[in-house]
C-alpha positions, -999 to +999 in steps of 0.1 A: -506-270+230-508-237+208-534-236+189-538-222+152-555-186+151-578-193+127-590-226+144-601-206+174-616-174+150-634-206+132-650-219+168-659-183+177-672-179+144-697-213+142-709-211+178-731-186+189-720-167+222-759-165+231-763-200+231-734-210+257-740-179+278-778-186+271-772-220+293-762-203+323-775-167+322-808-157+315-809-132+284-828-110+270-824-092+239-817-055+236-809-042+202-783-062+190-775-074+223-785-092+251-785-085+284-790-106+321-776-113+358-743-117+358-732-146+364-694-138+382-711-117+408-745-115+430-769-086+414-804-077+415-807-059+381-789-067+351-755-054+344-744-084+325-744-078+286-734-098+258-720-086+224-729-110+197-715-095+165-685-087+185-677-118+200-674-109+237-694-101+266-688-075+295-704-068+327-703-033+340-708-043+375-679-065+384-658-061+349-656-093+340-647-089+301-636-119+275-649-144+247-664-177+239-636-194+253-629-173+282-668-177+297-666-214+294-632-215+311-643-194+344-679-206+343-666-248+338-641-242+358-619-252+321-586-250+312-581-234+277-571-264+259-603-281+276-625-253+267-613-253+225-619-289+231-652-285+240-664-263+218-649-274+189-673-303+195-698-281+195-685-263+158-684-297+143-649-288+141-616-314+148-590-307+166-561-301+144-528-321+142-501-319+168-463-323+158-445-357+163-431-344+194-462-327+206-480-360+203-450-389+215-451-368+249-488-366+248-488-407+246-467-410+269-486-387+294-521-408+286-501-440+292-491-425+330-530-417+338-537-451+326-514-468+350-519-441+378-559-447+375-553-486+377-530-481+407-558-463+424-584-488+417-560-516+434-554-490+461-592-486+466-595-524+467-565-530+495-592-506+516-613-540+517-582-566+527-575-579+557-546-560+561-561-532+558-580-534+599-559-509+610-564-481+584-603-485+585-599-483+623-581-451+615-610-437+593-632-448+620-618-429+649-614-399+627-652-399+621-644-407+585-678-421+562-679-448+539-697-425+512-669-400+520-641-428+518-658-434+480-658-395+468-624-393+477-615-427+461-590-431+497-569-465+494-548-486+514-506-493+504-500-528+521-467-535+541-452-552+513-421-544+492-436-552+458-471-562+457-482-531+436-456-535+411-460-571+404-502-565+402-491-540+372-465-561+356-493-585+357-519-559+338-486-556+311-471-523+323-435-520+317-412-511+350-396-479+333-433-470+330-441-480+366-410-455+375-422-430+353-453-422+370-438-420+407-447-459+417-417-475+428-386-466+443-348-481+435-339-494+413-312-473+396-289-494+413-291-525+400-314-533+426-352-542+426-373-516+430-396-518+452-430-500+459-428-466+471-460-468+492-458-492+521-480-496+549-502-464+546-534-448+542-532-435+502-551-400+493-548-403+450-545-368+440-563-354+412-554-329+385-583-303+375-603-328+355-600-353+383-573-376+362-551-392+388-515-378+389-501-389+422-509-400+456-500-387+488-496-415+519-499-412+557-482-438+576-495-469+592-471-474+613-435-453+631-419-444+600-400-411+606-423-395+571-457-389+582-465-377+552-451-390+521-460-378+483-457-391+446-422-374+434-427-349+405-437-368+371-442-357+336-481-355+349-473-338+382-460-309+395-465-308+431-467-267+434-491-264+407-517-288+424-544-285+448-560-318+466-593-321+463-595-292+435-619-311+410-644-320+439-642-287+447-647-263+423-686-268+416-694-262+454-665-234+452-684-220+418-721-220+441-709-208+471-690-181+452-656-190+477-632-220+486-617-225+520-580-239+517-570-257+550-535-276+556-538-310+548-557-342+532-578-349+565-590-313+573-605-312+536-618-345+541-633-333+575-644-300+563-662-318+532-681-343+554-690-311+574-712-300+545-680-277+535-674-291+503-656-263+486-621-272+509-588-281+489-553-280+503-520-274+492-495-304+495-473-300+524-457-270+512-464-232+513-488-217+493-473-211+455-484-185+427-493-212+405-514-227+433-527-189+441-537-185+407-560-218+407-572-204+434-583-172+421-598-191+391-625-205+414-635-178+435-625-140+440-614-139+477-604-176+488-604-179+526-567-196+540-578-220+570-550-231+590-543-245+622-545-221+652-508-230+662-471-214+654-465-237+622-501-231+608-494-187+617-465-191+598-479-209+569-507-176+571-479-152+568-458-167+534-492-165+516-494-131+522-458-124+509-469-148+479-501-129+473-495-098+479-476-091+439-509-109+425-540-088+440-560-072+414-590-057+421-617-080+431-590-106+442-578-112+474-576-135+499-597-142+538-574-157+566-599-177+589-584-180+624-584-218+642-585-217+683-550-223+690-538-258+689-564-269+668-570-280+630-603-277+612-613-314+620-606-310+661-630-284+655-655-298+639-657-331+663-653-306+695-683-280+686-696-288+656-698-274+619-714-242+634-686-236+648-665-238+621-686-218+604-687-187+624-650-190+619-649-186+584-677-160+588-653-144+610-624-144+586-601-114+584-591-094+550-557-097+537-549-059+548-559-066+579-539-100+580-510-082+566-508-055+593-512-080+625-484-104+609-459-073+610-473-057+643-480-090+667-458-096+694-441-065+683-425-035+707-424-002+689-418+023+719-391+044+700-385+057+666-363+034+650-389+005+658-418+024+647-396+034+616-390-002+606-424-013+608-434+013+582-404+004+562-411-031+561-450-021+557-442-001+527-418-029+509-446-047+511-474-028+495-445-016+474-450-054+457-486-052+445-484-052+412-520-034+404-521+005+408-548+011+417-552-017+450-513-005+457-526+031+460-558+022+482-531-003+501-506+026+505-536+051+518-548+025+544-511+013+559-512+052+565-538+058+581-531+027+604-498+037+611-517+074+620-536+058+639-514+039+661-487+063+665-497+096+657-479+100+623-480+130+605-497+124+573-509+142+547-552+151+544-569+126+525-591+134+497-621+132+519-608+158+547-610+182+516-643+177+503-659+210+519-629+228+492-664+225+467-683+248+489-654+276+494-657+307+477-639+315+445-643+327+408-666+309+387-656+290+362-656+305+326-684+284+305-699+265+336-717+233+334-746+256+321-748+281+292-749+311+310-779+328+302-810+344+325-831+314+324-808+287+337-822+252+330-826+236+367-816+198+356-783+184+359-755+198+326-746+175+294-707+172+293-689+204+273-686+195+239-709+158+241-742+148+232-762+124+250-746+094+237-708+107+245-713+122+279-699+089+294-665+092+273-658+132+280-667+127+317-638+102+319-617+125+298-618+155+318-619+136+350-581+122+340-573+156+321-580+181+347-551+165+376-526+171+342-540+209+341-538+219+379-510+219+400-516+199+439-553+188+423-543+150+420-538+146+460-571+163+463-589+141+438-566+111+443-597+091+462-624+094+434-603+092+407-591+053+419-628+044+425-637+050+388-645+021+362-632+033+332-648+020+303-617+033+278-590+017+284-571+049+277-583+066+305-578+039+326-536+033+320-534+076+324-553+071+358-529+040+367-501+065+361-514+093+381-521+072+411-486+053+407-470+088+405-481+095+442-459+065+458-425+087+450-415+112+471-413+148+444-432+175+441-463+160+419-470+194+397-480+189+360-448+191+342-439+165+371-471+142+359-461+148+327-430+129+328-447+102+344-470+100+313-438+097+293-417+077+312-444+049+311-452+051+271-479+081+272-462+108+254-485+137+263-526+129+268-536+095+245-562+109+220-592+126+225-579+137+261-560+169+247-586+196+260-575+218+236-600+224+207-588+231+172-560+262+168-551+253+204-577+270+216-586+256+257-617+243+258-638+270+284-647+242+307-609+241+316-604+278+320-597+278+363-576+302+380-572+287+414-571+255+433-606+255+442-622+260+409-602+230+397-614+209+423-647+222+422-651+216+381-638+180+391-660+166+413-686+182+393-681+158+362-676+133+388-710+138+405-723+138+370-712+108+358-726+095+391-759+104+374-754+091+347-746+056+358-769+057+385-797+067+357-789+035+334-792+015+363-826+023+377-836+020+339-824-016+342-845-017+377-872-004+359-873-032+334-869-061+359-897-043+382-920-041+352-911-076+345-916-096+380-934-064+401-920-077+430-915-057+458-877-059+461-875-048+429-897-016+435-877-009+469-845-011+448-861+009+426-867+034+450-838+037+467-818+040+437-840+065+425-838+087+459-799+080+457-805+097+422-821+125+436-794+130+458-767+132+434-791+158+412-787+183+442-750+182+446-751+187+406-776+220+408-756+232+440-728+245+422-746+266+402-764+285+434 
């Protein structure tokens, strides 16, 4: 449901972001903020920092960025509505009033957990019959445990055509209602329906919270349908559901991924194994709904499926499906099975070693991406080769984020280099000597020029202390606009950046964009990029023109060279700068625990530190 504005400002406004944050993360105040680990990514020093007055917190190592609501969703795992829930608890606060239509479909949805939940429980129950030998035979030859059989609540469908409907007419429930949530089949016809589970082994399926919304069956005996699932029900929508996703996402949450195998057994097996962070999809390809639950849980989920044509294939539609939702810091592993075998073969062959080295062992989703379009493949003439990096490029061509398309387009390159001896253009990199090569200082320097040059690393042109941060990222997007060819030069740096204003950041999503067309990238060229994607000219305080149109002197270069030279200057300085904040955070947690982590942290930091200072002071020799 949509919620009223001022009911969530109200929630943010009664409960304190220290105090939920305070729960999980260890703070400490600075100011009038605090400050700890964060707790989205492993760190030694803190980078994690919480803005009470403002509402939000932010951590500068990883970017994680939101409010009350938002920390409570990715740290519990919540939905949104779960989360306002939860904290308006908390506020003292009830949940305000749905409209008559809102709440008759609610009703009815509570009504279909209520008779899902007491079909499980007689599900559970047929486990213990008689007529159940078979099944726990089954279980037993699998290697399945009875604690195991309990987490995953597994149940038993008898060979009957109605027993589980009359047990429920018994309890009262209605036999539209039965219908409703996915129960019984027939009936349309005039006929009696009849139970749609019959003679097999019954995995419930739960929805994030662990509510029961359907069941999935594996047959007993030689019906043609293995595999048989709930039908889609006001409560469930089979591509928007993962099995085993609420008993997952703790362990997924501690061990910072999840492993998503094929089926009902191989998460079963894998949990038993000790991997409890396993879900799987249900019988069906990988969708973006399912993708983004996924993501939700951990930053790089690794895709286990069998090592045999069908379970390849399966490996290669996820790529297609995740490839328009990469972002940085999301991804997806592909863990690679022996061939002919599913995670539970492996397991009762070698061991849960084994099937750990295999996840160790997983491959990256570029890497994934390039064997599914080279393997098997014949490119011995120029058409061939030409189709692969066609069919390469459409598909980096669909990542929606520019800056993981542009690191995506630079590495399908370099492959394709690699492999075949394309021509390509000079990376960033191969250029880097360009800030040694003579040329014509720059007017105005990094230093006033005077006699008695100051030997420490220059303050940004026109910044005190507390704004160097801002005009470093300034110029460092302004100067590609003001020198023709310097974006290719500086393409590499500029995408490994975190801009703090946003600003910057859209102008650098532009510029990299710009260099997947085919034209001649000068300024005016950039220019119309800007435009044609809503930034009319430079946003702001990027104009490096002072007052009366006068160019600032730090901007006055006459070749090339200077421009790249002035560039990775303020680059090499904002190095600095960051690397300085951070070992004054390393300082703090050294003076805090002296342990001798810390102080080596400390120290290498602090020689890294060192290092940047003399690339700094080297372009003024």
């Amino acid at each position: 449901m949509a919620f009223p504005p001022a009911f969530l400002d109200e929630i943010r406004t009664r409960v304190p972001l220290s105090d939920i944050v305070g729960k999980q993360v260890r703070l400490q105040r600075r100011g009038r903020e605090f400050i700890g680990l964060c707790p989205f990514h492993r760190e030694k020093s803190p980078s994690f920092s919480v803005v009470e007055d403002k509402g939000f917190f932010h951590c500068f190592g990883c970017g994680a960025h939101g409010d009350i609501i938002g920390f409570l969703m990715r740290t519990e795992n919540l939905g949104f509505p779960e989360a306002v829930e939860r904290l308006a608890g908390l506020a003292g606060l009830e949940m305000p009033q749905q409209t008559p239509a809102d709440r008759e479909r609610e009703r009815r949805a509570a009504t279909l957990y209520d008779v899902l939940e007491e079909a499980c429980r007689w599900f559970e129950q047929q486990l213990s019959s008689a007529d159940a030998q078979e099944t726990r035979a089954y279980l037993k030859r699998r290697g399945v445990k009875p604690e195991t059989v309990a987490r995953f609540r597994l149940g038993f469908a008898p060979d009957s055509k109605n027993r589980l409907i009359r047990h429920l007419e018994g309890k009262g429930t209605p036999p539209k209602l039965i219908a409703a949530a996915g129960l019984s089949a027939g009936g349309d016809d005039g006929r009696t329906p009849i139970d749609r589970f019959r003679h097999r082994l019954i995995f419930p399926i739960g929805d994030r919270s662990g509510r029961i919304i359907a069941f999935g069956g594996r047959t007993m005996g030689d019906h043609p349908a293995k595999y048989l699932n709930s039908p889609e029900t006001p409560v469930f929508h089979k591509g928007r559901v993962l099995y085993g996703y609420a008993q997952a996402r703790k362990p997924a949450h501690e061990a910072e991924t999840v492993i998503v195998a094929e089926g009902y057994m191989d998460v079963i097996a894998l949990a038993q194994a000790g991997f409890r962070n396993a879900v799987a999809p249900l019988g069906t390809a990988l969708t973006e709904s399912q993708l983004a639950l996924l993501w939700r849980i951990a930053d790089e989920p690794v895709l286990c499926f069998d090592g045999d044509e069908a379970g390849k294939r399966a490996a290669y539609r996820a790529i297609d499906r995740a490839l328009p939702g990469v972002v940085p810091g999301k991804s997806l592993g592909f863990a690679l099975l022996p061939s002919g075998q599913d995670p539970d073969d492996l397991i009762q062959a070698r061991g849960p070693a084994a099937m750990k080295d295999v996840l160790d062992r997983s491959l990256p989703l570029l890497d994934m991406l390039w064997r599914s379009r080279t393997e098997d493949g014949r490119f011995d003439t120029p058409e061939r080769r030409a189709a692969l990096e066609k069919d390469l490029h459409e598909c980096v061509a669909r990542i929606g984020d520019q800056t993981v398309k542009y690191h995506y387009k630079t590495a399908i390159r370099d492959r394709l280099g690699k492999a075949f001896g394309l021509a390509r253009r000079a990376k960033p990199a191969d250029r880097r000597d360009a800030r040694s090569r003579p040329g014509r200082r720059f007017q105005g320097g990094w230093h006033q020029r005077n006699a008695e040059l100051e030997r420490k690393p220059s303050r940004m042109p026109g910044a005190g202390a507390a704004g160097e941060r801002e005009r470093a990222e300034e110029i460092l997007v302004a100067l590609p606009l003001r020198a023709d060819g310097l974006l290719e030069r500086v393409a590499e740096g500029l995408a490994e950046i975190s801009f703090l204003n946003l600003a910057h950041d859209r102008v650098r999503n532009v510029l990299l964009d710009a260099l997947n067309t085919e034209e001649i990238l000068d300024t005016e060229a950039l220019q119309r990029h800007l435009t044609s994607n809503g930034l009319s000219g430079l946003p702001g305080a990027l104009n490096v023109e002072h007052a009366g149109g006068v160019v600032d002197p730090s901007f006055r270069v006459e070749t090339i060279e200077e421009a790249e030279r002035l560039w990775h200057h303020v680059f090499d300085l904002l190095q600095h700068q960051m690397l300085k904040d951070e070992i004054e955070a390393d300082a703090a947690a050294w003076a805090e625990d002296k342990s001798g982590e810390d102080w080596q942290r400390l120290q290498a930091k602090q020689e890294m530190r060192q290092a940047c200072e003399v690339k700094v002071l080297a372009l003024d020799d």
